[in-house]
BAFI-561800 format. One record per atom (N, C-alpha, C): residue number from 1; residue in one letter; chain; atom name; x, y, z. Coordinates in pm, 1 decimal. Layout:
// residues N
{NUM; "A"; "A"; "CA"; {X; Y; Z}}
...
END
This chain:
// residues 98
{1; "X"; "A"; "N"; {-331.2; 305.3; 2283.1}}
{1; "X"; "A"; "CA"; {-338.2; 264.7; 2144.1}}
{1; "X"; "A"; "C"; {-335.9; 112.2; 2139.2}}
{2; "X"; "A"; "N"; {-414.3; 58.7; 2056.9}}
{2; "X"; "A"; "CA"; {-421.0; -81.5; 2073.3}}
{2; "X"; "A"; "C"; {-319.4; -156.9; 1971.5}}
{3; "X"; "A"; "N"; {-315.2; -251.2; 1990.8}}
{3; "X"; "A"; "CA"; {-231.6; -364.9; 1909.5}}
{3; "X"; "A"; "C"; {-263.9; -410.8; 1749.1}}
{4; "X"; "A"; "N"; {-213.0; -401.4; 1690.2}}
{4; "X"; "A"; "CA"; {-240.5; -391.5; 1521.8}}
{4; "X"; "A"; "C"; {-168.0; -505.2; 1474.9}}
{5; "X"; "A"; "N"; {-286.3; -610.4; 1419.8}}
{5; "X"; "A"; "CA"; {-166.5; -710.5; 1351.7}}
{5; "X"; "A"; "C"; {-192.6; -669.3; 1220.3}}
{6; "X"; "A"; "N"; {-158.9; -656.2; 1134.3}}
{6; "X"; "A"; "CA"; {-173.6; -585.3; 1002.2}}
{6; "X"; "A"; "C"; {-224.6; -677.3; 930.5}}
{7; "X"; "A"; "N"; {-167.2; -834.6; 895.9}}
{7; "X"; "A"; "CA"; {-202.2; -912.1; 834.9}}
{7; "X"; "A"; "C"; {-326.1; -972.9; 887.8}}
{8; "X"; "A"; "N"; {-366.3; -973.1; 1005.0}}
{8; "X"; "A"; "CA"; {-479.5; -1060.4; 1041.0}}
{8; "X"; "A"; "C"; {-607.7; -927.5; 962.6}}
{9; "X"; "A"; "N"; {-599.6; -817.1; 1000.9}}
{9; "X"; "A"; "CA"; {-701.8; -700.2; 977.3}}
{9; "X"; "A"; "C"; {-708.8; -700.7; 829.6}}
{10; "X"; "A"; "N"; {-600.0; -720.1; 729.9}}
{10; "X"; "A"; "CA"; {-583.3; -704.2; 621.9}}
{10; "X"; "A"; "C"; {-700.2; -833.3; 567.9}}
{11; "X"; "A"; "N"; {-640.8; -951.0; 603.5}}
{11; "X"; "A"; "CA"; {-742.6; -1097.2; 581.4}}
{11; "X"; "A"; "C"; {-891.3; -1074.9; 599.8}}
{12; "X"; "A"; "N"; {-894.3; -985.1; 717.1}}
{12; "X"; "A"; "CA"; {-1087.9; -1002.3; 726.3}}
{12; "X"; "A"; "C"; {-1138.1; -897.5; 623.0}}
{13; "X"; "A"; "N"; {-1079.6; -797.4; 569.9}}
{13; "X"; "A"; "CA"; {-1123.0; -705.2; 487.7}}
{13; "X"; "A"; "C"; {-1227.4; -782.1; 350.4}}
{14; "X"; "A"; "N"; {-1357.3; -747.9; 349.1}}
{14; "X"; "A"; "CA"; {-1391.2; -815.8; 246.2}}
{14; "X"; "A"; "C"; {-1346.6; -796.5; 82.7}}
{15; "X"; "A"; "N"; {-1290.6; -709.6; 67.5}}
{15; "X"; "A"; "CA"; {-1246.7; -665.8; -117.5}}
{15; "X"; "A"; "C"; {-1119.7; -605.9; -40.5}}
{16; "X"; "A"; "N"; {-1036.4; -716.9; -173.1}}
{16; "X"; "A"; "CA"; {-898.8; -641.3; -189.6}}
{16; "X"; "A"; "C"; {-950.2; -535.9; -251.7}}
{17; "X"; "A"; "N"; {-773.2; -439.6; -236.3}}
{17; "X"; "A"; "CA"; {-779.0; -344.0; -286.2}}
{17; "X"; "A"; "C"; {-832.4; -191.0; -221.6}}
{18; "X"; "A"; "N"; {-924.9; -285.6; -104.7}}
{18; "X"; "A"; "CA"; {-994.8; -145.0; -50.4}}
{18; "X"; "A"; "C"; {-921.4; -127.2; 96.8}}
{19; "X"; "A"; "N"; {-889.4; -30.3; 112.6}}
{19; "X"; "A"; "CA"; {-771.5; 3.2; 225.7}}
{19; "X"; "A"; "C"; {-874.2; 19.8; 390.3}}
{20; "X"; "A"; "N"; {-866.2; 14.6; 459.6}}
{20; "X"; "A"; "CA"; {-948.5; 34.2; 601.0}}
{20; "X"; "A"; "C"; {-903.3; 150.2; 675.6}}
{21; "X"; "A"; "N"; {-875.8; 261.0; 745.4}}
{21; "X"; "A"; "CA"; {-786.4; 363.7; 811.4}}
{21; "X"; "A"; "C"; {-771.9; 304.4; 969.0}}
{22; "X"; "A"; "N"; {-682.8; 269.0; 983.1}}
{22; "X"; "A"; "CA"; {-667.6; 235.7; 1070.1}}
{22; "X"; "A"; "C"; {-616.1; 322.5; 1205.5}}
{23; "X"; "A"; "N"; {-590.2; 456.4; 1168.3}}
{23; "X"; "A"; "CA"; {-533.3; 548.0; 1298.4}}
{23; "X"; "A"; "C"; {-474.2; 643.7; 1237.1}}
{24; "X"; "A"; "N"; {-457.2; 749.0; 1295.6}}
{24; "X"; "A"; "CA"; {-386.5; 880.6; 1273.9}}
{24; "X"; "A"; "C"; {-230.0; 933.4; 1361.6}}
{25; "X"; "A"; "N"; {-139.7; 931.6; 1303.0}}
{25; "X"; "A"; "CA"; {-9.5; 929.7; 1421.3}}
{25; "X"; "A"; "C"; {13.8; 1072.7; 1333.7}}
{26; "X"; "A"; "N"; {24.7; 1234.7; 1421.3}}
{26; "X"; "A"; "CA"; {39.3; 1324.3; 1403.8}}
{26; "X"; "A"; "C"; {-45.2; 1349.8; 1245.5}}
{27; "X"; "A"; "N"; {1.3; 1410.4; 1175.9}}
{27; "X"; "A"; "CA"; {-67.5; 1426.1; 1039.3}}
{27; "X"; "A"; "C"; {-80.5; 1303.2; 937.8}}
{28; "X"; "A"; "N"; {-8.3; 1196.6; 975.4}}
{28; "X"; "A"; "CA"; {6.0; 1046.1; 937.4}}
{28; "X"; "A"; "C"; {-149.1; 941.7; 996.3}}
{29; "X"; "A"; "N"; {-194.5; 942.0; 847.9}}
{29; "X"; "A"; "CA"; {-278.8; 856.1; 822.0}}
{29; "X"; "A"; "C"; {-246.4; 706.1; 813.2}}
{30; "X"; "A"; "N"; {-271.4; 587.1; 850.6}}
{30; "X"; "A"; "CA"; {-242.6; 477.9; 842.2}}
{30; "X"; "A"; "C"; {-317.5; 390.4; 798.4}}
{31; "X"; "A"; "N"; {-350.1; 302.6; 697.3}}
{31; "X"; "A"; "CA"; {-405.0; 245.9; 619.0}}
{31; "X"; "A"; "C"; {-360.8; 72.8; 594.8}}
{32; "X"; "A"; "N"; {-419.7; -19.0; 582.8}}
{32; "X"; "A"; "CA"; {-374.9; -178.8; 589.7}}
{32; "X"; "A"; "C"; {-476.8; -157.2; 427.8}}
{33; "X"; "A"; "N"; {-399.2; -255.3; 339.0}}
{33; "X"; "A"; "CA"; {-516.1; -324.0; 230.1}}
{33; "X"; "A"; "C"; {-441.5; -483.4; 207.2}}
{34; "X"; "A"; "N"; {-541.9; -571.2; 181.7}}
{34; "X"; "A"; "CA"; {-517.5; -706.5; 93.2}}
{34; "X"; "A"; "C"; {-507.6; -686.2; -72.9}}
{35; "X"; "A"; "N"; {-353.7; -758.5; -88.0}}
{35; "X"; "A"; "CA"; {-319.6; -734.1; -232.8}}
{35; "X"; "A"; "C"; {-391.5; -879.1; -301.0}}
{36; "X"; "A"; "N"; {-431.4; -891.9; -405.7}}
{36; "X"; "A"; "CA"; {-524.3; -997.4; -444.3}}
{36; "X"; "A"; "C"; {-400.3; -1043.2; -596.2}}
{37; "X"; "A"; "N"; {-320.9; -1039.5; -606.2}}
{37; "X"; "A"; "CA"; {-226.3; -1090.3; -744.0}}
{37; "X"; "A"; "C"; {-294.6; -997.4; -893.9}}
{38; "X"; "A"; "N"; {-404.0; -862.0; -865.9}}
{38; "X"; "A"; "CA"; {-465.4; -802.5; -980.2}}
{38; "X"; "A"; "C"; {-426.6; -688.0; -988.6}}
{39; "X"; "A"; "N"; {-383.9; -611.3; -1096.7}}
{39; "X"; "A"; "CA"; {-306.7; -471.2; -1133.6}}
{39; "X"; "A"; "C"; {-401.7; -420.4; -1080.2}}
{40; "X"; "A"; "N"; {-416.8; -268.5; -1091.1}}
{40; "X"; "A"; "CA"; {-459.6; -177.6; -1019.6}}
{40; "X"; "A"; "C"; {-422.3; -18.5; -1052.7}}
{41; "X"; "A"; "N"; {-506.5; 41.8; -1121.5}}
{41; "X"; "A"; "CA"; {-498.1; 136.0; -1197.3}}
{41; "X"; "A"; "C"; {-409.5; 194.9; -1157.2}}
{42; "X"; "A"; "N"; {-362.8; 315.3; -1277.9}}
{42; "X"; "A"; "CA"; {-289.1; 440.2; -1213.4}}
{42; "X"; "A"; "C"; {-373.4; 533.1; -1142.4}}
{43; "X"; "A"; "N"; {-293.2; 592.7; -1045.4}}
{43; "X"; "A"; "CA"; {-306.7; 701.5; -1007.9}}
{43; "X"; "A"; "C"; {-238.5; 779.0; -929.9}}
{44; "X"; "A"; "N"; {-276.2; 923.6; -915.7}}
{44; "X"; "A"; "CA"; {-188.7; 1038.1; -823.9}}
{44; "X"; "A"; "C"; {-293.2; 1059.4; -734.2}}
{45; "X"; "A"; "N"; {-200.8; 1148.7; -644.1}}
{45; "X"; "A"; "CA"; {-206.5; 1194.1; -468.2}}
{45; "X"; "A"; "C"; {-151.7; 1300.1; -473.4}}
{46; "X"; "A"; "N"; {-221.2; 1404.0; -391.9}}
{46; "X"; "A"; "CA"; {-153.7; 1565.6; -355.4}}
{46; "X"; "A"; "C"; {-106.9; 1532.0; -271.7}}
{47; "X"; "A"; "N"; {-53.0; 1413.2; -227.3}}
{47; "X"; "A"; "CA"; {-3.9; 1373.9; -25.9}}
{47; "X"; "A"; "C"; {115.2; 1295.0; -117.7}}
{48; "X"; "A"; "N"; {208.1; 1275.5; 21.0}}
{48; "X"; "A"; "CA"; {299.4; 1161.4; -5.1}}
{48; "X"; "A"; "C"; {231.5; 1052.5; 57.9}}
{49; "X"; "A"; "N"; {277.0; 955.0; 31.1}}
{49; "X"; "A"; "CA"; {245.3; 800.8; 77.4}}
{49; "X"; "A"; "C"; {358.7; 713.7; 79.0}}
{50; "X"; "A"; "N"; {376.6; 671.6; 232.8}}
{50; "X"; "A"; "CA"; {505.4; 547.1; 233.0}}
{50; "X"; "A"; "C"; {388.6; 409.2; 196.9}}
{51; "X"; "A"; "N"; {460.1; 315.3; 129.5}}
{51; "X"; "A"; "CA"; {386.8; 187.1; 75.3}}
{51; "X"; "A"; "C"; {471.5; 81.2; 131.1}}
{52; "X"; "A"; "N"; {419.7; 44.0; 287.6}}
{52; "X"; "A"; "CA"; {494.4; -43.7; 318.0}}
{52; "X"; "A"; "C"; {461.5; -221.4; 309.8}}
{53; "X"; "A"; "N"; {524.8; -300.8; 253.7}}
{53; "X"; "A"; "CA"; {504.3; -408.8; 274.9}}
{53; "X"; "A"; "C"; {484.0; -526.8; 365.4}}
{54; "X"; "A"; "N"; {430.4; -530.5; 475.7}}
{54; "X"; "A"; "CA"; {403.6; -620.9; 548.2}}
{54; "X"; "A"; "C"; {492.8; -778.0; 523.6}}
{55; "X"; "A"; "N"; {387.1; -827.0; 407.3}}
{55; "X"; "A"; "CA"; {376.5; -976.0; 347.8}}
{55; "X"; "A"; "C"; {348.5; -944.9; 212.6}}
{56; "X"; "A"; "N"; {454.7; -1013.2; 141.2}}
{56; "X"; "A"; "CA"; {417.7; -1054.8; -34.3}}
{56; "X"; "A"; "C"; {500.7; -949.4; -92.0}}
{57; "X"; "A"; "N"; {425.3; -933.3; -203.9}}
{57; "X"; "A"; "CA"; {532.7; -857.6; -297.8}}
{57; "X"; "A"; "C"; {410.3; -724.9; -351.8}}
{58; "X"; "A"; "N"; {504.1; -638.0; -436.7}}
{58; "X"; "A"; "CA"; {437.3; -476.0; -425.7}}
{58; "X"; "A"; "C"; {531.3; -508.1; -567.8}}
{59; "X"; "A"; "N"; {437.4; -460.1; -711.0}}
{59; "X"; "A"; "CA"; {494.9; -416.7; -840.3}}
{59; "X"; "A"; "C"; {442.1; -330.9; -840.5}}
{60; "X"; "A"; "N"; {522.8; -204.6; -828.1}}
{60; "X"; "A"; "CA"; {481.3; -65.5; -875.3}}
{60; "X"; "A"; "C"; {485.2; -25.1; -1032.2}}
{61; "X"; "A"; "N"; {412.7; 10.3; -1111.7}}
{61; "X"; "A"; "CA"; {495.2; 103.7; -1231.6}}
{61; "X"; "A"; "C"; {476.9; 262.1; -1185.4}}
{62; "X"; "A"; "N"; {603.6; 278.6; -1193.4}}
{62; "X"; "A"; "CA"; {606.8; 465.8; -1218.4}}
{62; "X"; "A"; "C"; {685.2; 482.0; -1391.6}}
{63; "X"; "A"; "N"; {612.4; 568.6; -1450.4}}
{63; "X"; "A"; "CA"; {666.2; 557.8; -1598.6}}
{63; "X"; "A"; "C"; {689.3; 447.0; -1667.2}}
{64; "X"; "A"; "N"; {817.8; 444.8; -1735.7}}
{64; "X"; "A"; "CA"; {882.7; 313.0; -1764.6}}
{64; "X"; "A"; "C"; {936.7; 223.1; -1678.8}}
{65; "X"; "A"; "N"; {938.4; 264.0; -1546.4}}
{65; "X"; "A"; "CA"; {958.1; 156.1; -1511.6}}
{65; "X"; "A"; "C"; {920.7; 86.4; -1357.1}}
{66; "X"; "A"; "N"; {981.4; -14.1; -1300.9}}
{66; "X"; "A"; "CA"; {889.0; -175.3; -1264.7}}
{66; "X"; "A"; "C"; {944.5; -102.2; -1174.1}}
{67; "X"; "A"; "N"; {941.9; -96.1; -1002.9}}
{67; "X"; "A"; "CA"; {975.3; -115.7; -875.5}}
{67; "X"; "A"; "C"; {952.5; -214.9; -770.9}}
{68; "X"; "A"; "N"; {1006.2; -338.4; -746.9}}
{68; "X"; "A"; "CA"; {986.3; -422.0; -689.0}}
{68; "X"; "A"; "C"; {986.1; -389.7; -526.1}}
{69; "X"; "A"; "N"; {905.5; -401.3; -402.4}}
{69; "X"; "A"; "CA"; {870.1; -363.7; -344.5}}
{69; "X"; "A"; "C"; {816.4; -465.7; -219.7}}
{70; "X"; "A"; "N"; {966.3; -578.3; -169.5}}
{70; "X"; "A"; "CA"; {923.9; -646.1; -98.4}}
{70; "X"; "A"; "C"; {888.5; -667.8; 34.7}}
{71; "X"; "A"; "N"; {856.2; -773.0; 116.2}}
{71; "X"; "A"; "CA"; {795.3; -754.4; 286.7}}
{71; "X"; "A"; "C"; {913.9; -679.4; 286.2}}
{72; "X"; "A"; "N"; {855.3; -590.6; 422.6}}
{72; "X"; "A"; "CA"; {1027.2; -567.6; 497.2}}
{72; "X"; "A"; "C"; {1010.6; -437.5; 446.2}}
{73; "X"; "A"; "N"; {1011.4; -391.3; 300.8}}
{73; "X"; "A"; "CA"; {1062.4; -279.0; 252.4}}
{73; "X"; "A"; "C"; {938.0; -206.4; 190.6}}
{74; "X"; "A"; "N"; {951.2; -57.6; 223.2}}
{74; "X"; "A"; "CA"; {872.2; 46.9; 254.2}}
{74; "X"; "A"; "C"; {967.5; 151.4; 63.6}}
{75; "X"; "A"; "N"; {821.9; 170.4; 24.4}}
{75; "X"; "A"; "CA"; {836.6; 313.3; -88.4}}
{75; "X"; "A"; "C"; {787.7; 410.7; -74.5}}
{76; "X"; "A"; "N"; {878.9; 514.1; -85.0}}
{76; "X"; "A"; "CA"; {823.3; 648.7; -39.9}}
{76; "X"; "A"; "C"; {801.5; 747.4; -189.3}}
{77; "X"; "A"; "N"; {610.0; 756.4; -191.6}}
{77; "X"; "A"; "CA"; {555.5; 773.1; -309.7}}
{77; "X"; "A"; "C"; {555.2; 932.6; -273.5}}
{78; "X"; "A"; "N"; {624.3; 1013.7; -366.3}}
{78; "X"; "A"; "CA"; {620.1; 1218.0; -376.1}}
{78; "X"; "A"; "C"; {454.9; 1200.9; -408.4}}
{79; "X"; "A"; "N"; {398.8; 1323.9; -356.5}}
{79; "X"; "A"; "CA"; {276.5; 1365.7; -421.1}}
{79; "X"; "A"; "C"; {299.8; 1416.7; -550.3}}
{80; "X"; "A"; "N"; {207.6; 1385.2; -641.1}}
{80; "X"; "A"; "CA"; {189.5; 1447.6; -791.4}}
{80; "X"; "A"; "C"; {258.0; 1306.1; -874.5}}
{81; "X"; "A"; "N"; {319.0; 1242.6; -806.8}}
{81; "X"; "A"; "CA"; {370.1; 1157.6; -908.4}}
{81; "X"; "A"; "C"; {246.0; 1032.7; -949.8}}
{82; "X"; "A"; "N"; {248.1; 1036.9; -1068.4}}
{82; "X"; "A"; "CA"; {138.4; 876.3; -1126.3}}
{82; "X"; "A"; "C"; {201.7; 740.1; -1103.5}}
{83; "X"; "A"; "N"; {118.1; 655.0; -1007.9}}
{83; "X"; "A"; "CA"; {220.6; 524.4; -1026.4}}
{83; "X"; "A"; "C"; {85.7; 448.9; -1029.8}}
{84; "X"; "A"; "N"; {113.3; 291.1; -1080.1}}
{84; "X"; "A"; "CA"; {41.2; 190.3; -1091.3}}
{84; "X"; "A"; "C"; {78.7; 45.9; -1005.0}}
{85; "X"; "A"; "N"; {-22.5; 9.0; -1008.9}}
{85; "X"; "A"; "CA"; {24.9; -190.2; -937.5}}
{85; "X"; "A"; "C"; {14.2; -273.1; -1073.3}}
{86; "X"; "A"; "N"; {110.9; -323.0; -1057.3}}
{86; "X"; "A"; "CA"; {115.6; -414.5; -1171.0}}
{86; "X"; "A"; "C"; {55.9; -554.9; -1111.0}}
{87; "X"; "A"; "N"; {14.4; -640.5; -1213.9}}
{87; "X"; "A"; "CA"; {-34.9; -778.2; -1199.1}}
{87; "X"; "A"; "C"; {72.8; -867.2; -1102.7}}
{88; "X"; "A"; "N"; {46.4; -946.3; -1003.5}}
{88; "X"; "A"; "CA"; {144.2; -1007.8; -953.0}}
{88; "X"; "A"; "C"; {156.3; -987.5; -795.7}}
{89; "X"; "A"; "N"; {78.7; -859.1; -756.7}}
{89; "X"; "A"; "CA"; {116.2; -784.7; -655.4}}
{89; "X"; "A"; "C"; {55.5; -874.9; -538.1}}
{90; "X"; "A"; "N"; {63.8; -892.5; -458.7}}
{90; "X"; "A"; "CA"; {1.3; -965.6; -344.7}}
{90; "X"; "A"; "C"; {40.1; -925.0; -186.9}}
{91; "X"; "A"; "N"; {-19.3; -1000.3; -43.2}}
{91; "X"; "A"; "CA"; {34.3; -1016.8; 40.9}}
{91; "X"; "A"; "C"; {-59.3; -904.7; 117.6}}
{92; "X"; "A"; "N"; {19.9; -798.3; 191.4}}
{92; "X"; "A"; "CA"; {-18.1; -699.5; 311.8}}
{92; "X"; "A"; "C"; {63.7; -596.6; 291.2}}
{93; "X"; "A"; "N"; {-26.7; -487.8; 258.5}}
{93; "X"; "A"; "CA"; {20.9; -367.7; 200.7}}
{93; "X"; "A"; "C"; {-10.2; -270.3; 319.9}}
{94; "X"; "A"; "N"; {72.0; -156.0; 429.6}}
{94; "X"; "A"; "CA"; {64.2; -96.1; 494.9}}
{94; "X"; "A"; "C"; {80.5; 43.3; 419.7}}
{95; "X"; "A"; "N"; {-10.7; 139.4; 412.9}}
{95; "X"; "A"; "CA"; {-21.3; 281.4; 375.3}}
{95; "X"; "A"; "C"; {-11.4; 415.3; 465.1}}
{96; "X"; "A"; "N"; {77.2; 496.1; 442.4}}
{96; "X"; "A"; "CA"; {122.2; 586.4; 526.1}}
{96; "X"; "A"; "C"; {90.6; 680.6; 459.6}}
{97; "X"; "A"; "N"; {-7.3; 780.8; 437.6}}
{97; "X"; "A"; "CA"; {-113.6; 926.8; 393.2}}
{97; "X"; "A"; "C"; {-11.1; 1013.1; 445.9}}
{98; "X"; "A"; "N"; {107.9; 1120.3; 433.9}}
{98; "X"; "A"; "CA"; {93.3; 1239.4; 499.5}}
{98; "X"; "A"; "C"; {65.8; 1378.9; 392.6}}
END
């Protein structure tokens, strides 16, 4: 398995927002995207998804309310639930599909 810098792969991506798959670890999908500081619709997943932060910051909305979501720290999204990116969001976003 090769060496993954997340942030360098994330940088060459031409459009934020659009995630790349980067590997499969057992039923775990792995995913890098560039956050660009622009909200980002709602939506749901029949999967869970960990939303880990690399670099920068992660504004989630679920319902009413804000989830701040910094480097370092990983959110673990239930399937069926609706969440959004709020404006602000930036940095290196690591995505975990199971």
């Amino acid at each position: 398995m090769p060496l993954l810098d997340f942030a360098a792969i994330a940088g060459q991506l031409p459009d934020s927002w659009k995630s790349t798959r980067l590997g499969q670890v057992g039923p775990a999908r792995i995913k890098v995207l560039r956050m660009d500081e622009q909200a980002y619709e709602e939506e749901t997943h029949d999967y869970n998804e960990g939303l880990l932060v690399v670099s920068g910051l992660l504004r989630l909305s679920i319902g009413n309310e804000e989830i701040r979501v910094e480097a370092g720290q990983m959110y673990l999204m239930e399937a069926g639930i609706a969440h959004a990116v709020l404006a602000g969001s930036h940095g290196t976003l690591v995505i975990i599909d199971v």
